[in-house]
C-alpha positions in Angstrom: 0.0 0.0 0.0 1.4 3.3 -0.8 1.3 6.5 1.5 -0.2 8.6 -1.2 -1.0 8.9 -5.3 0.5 11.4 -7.3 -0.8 12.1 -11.0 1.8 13.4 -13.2 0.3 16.0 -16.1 1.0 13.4 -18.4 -1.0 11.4 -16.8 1.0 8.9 -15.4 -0.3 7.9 -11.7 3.1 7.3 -9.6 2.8 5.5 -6.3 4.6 7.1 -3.3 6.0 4.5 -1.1 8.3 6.3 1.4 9.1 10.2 2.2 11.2 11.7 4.7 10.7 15.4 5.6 13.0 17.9 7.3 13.5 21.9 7.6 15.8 22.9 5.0 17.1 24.9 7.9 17.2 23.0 10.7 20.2 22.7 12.6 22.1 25.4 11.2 21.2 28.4 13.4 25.1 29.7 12.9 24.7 30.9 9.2 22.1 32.9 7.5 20.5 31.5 4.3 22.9 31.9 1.4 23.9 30.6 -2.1 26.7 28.9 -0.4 24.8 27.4 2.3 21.8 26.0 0.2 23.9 24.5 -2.3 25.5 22.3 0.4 22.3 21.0 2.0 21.3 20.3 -1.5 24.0 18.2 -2.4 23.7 16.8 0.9 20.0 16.0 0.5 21.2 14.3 -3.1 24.4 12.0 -1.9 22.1 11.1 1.0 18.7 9.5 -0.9 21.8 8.1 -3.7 23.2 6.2 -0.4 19.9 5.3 0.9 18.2 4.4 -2.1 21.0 3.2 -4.4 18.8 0.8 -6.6 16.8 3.9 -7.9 17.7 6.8 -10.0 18.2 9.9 -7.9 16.5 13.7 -9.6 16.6 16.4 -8.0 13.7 19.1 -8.6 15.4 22.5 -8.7 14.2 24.3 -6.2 13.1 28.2 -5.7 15.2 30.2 -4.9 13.9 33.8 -3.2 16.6 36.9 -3.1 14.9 39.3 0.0 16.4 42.6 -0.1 18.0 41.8 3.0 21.5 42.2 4.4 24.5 41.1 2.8 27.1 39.0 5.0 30.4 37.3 4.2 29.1 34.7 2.1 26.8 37.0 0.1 23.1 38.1 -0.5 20.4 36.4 1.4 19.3 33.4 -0.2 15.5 31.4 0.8 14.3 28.3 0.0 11.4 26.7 0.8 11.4 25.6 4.5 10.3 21.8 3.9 13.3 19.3 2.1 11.6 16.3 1.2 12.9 12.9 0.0 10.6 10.6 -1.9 10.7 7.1 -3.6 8.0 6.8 -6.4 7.0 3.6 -8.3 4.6 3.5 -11.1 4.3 1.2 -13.7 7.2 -0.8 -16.1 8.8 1.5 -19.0 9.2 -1.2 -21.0 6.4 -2.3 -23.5 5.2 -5.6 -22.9 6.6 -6.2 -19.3 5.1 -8.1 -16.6 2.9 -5.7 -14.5 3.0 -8.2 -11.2 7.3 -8.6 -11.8 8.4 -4.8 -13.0 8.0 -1.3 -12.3 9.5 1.9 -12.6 11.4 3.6 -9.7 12.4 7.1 -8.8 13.5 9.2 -5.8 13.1 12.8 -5.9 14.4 15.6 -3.9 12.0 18.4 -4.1 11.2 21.4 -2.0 7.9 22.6 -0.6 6.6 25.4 1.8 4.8 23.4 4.1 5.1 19.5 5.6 2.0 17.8 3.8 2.3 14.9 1.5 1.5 15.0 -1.8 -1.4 14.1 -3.3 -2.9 13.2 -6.3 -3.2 16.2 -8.6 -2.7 19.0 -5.7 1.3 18.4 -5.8 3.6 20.8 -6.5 3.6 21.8 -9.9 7.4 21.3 -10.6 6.6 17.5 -8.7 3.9 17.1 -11.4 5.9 17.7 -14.3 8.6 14.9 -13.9 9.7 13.4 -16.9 9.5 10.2 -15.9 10.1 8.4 -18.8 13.5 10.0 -19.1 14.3 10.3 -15.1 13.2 6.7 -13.7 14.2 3.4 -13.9 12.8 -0.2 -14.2 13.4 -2.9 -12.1 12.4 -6.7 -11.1 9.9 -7.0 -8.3 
């Protein structure tokens, strides 16, 4: 049983069976939000679901990024992203014509961003969520 449905605007119904949550910010009270800073929980966030989910493509939804006209400190202008990192494996069905729907699927797990902790669901996901290419992005595999 999955924890939720997403429907991609292709159409393309993708089954999400786990998602981990955390504040983009949390634990790092010693550095304001910058360029510098985001990019390195980002590539955190990625080499962590690669080493957590290494049978399944990794893709990493680019996130927002909002420039207040706020102070600029040592490692440059204030940088915001969303306050929610979330980590999701998706399965939906095979890529491949002709496979067996109870032995293959497709598999993906996505880094995306989001301003508040709900999961997603069906059609009222985040837009950039909904437009995965999954045909290009995800990966088959043996049940």
């Amino acid at each position: 049983m999955s924890l939720s449905r997403v429907v991609l605007t292709s159409g393309r119904s993708l089954d999400l069976a786990e998602l981990r949550l955390s504040s983009t910010y949390g634990g790092m009270p010693e550095h304001y939000p910058c360029k510098p800073v985001n990019d390195g929980r980002i590539q955190g966030l990625v080499r962590s679901a690669q080493r957590a989910f290494p049978a399944a493509p990794t893709h990493l939804v680019p996130p927002p990024r909002e420039r207040p006209d706020q102070y600029t400190g040592a490692f440059g202008p204030v940088e915001v992203l969303p306050s929610v990192a979330c980590v999701g494996v998706f399965h939906s069905t095979a890529l491949a014509p002709g496979s067996d729907p109870l032995l293959h699927r497709s598999t993906l797990t996505v880094i995306w961003f989001q301003s508040t902790p709900r999961v997603p669901y069906d059609c009222d996901a985040e837009p950039t969520l909904r437009e995965l290419a999954w045909e290009e992005l995800a990966s088959d595999n043996e049940l």
